[in-house]
C-alpha positions as CSV (number, residue, x, y, z in Angstrom):
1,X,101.4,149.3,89.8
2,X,101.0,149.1,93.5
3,X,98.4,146.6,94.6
4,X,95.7,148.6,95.0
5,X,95.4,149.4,91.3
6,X,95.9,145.8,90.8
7,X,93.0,144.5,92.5
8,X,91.0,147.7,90.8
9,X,92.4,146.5,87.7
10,X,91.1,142.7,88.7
11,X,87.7,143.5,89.6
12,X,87.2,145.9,86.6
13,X,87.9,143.0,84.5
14,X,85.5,140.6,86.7
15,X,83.2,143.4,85.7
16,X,83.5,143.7,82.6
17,X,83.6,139.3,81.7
18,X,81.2,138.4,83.9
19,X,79.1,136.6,81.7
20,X,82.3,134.4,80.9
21,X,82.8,134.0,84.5
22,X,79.8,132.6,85.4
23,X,79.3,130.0,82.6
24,X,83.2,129.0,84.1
25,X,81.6,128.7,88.0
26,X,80.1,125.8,87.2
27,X,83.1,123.6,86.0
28,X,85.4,125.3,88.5
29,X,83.0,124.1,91.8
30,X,83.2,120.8,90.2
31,X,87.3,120.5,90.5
32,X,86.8,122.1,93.8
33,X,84.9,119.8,95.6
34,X,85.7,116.0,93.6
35,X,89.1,117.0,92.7
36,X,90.6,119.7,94.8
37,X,88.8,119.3,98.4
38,X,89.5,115.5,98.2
39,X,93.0,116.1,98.1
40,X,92.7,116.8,102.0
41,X,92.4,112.7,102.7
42,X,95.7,112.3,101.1
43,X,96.9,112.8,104.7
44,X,95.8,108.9,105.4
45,X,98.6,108.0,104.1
46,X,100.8,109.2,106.9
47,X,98.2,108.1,109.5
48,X,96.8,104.5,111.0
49,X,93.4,105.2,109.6
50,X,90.5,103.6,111.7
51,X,86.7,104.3,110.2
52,X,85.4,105.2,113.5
53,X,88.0,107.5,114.8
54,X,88.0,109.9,111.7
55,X,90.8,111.5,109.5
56,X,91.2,114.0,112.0
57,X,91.2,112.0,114.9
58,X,93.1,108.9,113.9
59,X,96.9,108.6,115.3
60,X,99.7,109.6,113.3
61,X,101.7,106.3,111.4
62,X,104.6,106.0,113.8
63,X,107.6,106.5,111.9
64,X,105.2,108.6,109.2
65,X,106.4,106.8,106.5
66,X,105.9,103.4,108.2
67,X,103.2,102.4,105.5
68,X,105.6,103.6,102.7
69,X,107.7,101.2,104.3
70,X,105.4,98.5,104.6
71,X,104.7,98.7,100.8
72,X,108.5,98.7,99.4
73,X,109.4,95.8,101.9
74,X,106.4,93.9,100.6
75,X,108.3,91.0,98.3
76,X,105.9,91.7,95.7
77,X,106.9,94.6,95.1
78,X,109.3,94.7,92.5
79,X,106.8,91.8,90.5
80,X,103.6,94.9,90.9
81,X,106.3,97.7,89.7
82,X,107.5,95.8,87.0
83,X,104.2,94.8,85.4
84,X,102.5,98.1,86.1
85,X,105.6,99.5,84.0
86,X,105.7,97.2,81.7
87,X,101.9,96.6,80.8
88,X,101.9,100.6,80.9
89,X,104.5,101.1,78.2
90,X,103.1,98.7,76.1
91,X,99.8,100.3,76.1
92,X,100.9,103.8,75.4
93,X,103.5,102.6,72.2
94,X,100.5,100.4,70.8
95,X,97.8,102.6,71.6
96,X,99.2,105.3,70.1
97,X,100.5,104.9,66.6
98,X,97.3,102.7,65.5
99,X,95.0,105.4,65.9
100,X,97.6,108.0,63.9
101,X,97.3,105.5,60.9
102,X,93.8,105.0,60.9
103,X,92.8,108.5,61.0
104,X,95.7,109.3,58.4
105,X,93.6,106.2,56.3
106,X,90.5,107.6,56.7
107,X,91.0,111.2,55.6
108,X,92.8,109.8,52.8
109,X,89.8,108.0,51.8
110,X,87.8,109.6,49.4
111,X,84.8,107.1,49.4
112,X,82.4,109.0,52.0
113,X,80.5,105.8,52.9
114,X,83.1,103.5,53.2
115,X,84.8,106.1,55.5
116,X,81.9,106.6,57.6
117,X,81.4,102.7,58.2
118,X,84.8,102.3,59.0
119,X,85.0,105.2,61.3
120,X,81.8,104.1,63.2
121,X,82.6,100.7,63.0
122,X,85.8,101.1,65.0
123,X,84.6,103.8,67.4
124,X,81.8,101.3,68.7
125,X,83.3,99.2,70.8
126,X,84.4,102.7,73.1
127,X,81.3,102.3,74.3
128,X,81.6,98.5,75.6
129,X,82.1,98.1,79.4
130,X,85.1,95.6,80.1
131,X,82.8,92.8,81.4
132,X,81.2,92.5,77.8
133,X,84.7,92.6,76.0
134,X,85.7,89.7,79.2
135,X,82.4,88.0,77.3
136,X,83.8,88.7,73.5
137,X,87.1,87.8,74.7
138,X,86.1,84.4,75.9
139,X,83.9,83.8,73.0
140,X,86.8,84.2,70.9
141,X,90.1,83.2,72.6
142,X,88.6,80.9,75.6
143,X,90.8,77.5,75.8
144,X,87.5,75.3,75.9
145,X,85.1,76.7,72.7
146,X,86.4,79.3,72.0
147,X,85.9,80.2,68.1
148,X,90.1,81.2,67.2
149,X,91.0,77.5,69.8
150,X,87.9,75.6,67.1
151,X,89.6,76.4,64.2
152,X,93.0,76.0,65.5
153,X,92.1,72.5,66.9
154,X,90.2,71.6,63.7
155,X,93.4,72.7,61.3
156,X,95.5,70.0,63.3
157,X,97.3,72.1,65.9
158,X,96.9,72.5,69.7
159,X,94.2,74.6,71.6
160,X,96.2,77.7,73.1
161,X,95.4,79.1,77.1
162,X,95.4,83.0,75.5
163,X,93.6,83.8,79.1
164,X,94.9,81.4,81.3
165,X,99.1,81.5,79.8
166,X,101.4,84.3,81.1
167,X,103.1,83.9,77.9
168,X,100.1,85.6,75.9
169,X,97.7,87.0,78.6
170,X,100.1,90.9,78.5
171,X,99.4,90.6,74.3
172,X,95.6,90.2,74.9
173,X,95.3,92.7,77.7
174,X,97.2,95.2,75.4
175,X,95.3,94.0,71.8
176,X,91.5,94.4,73.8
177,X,92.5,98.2,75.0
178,X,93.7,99.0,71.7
179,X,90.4,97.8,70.0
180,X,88.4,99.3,72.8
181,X,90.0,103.0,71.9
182,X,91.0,102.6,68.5
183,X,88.2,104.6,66.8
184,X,87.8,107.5,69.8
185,X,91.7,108.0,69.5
186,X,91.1,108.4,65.4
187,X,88.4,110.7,65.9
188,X,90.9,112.8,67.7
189,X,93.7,113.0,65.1
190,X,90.8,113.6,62.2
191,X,89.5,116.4,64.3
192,X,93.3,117.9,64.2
193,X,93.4,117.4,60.4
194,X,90.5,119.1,60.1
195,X,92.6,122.2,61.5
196,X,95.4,122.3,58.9
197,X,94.9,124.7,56.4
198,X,94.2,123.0,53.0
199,X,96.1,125.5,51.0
200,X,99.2,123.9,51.9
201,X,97.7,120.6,50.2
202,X,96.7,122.8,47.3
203,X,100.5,123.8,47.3
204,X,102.0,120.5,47.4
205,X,99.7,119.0,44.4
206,X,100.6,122.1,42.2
207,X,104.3,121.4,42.9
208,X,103.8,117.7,42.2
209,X,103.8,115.9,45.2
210,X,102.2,112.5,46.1
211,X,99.8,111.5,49.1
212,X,102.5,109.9,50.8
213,X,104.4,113.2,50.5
214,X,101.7,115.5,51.9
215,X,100.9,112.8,54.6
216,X,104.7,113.2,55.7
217,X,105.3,116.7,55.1
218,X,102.1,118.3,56.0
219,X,99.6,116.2,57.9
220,X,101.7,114.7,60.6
221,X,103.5,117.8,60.9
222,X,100.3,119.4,61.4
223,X,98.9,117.2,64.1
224,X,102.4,116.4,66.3
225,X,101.2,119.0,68.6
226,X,98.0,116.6,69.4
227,X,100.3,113.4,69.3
228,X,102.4,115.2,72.1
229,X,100.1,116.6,73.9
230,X,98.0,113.2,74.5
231,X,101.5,111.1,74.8
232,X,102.0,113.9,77.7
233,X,98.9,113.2,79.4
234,X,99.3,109.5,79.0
235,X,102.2,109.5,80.9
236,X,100.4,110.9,83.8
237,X,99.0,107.4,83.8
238,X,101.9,105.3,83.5
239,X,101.2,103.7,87.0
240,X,97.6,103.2,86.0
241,X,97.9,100.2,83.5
242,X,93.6,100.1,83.8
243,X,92.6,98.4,86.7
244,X,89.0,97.9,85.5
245,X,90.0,95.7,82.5
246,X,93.1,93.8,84.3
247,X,90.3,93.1,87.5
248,X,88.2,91.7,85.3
249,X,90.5,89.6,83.0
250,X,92.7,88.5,84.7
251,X,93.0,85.0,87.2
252,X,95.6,83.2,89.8
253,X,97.3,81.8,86.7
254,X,98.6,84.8,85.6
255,X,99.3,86.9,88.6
256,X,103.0,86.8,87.8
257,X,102.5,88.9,84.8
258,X,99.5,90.7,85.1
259,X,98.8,91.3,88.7
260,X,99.9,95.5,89.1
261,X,100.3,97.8,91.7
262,X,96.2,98.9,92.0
263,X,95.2,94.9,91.9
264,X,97.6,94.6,94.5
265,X,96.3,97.7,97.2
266,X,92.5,96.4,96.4
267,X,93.4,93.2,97.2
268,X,95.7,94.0,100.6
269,X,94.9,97.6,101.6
270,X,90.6,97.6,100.6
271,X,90.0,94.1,101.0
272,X,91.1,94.1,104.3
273,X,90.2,97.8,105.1
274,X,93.8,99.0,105.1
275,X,93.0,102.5,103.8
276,X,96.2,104.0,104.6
277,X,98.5,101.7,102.8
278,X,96.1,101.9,100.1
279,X,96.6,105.7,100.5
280,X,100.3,105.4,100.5
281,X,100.5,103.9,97.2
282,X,98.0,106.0,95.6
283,X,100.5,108.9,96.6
284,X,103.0,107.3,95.3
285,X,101.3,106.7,92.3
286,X,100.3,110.3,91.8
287,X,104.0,111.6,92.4
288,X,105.2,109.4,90.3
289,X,102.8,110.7,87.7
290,X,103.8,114.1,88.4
291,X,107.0,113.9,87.8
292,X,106.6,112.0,84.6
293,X,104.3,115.2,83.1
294,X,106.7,117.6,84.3
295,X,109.6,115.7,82.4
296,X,107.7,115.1,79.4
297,X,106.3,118.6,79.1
298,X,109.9,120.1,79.8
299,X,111.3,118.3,76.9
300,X,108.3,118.9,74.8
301,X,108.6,122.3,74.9
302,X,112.2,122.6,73.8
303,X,110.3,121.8,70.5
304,X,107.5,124.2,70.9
305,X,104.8,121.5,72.1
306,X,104.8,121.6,75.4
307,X,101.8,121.8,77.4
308,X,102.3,124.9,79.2
């Protein structure tokens, strides 16, 4: 086809969909202009950024990778990449098999309410910002009153600093997040069992086999595509480790275990309006990220799961 009849071919079909195409306008302007367009100030990162002057008008970082520089000299940085992998990895092993068990429980619950006071039960506290968790948190685990210190104090034993200790303050960052999206991540895996066709159940009772069998040989099998594809898009966010909730939680205490690469740039780059280092490390952040998809999805789809 030459590429005339292409573009005839094209704008036939635009024809011929254009109901489909204009319910799709809508969501595709929005990735334009908050994801796509703001793309463009990525380029502060290779610039000495001043408010006044402008992106376009602001000199160019002299060498241009001077505040790349600037952040891998910084003595902190190996402490920030550390935690931020570490708190990361944590996250994504416990946040993801938790969620896989509880929706495997649920649908193997055959008591309707019991499963439907469970499921809303732990899918509440998605819906908590992090400053009312910080409040549950302290209620609970706070060195002075708190309700788990009480009843370790009253059984004979010594009050514990879960907030204040770096021995304990990565567990309770990592047990809160888990809590927090325990019941949205089951939802997900419920919705995928939903998909799998119950024949093959039918099959597997006929031919004798248990619940534990049909979880292992036909549920999780049936949902691995979904565990990939969200351990996939995790990855994405390996350099995230939830700013929000470690802002929030943590204190000077346990900087040397909890303080991560986005505390860190809001800290030195916003705080003191040094928008192109904080750039820099965003960048670095999002490489980073990309590369980690890529890899994933690559080995993913030698099994057939891979994203695209």
């Amino acid at each position: 086809m030459t590429a005339a009849e292409i573009w005839q071919h094209c704008l036939r079909l635009l024809v011929k969909y254009r109901a489909f195409y204009i319910m799709l306008l809508p969501g595709l302007l929005y990735f334009a202009v908050f994801r796509y367009y703001p793309m463009y100030g990525a380029i502060i990162a290779f610039k000495d950024f001043q408010i006044l002057e402008g992106i376009t008008s602001s000199p160019w970082a002299s060498p241009w990778y001077a505040h790349f520089e600037t952040f891998y000299s910084s003595p902190y940085f190996g402490q920030l990449l550390t935690n931020t992998l570490l708190i990361s990895l944590y996250k994504l092993v416990w946040g993801t098999l938790p969620p896989i068990a509880l929706a495997l429980l649920l649908n193997e619950c055959r008591v309707r309410w019991l499963r439907s006071f469970v499921q809303t039960l732990t899918y509440m506290p998605h819906f908590l910002s992090w400053v009312i968790i910080f409040g549950i948190l302290l209620a609970l685990f706070s060195q002075n009153g708190g309700w788990i210190n009480r009843w370790i104090v009253e059984a004979g034993g010594e009050s514990v600093p879960f907030l204040t200790s770096t021995e304990y303050f990565r567990s309770m960052l990592v047990g809160s997040e888990v809590w927090q999206n325990l019941g949205w991540g089951a939802i997900i895996y419920l919705a995928a069992i939903a998909g799998i066709d119950p024949t093959l159940y039918e099959a597997a009772r006929v031919d004798g086999a248990s619940r534990l069998r049909n979880i292992w040989h036909i549920t999780l099998p049936g949902i691995r595509g979904v565990i990939i594809l969200l351990f996939v898009l995790k990855l994405g966010h390996m350099l995230d480790a939830g700013f929000d909730q470690i802002y929030i939680l943590y204190n000077v205490q346990v900087y040397p275990v909890a303080d991560i690469l986005d505390t860190w740039v809001y800290r030195t780059g916003l705080q003191q309006l040094n928008f192109s280092l904080a750039s820099a490390v965003g960048l670095f952040k999002s490489v980073i990220g990309l590369v980690l998809v890529l890899g994933a999805n690559k080995i993913a789809s030698r099994w057939g799961e891979g994203i695209w």
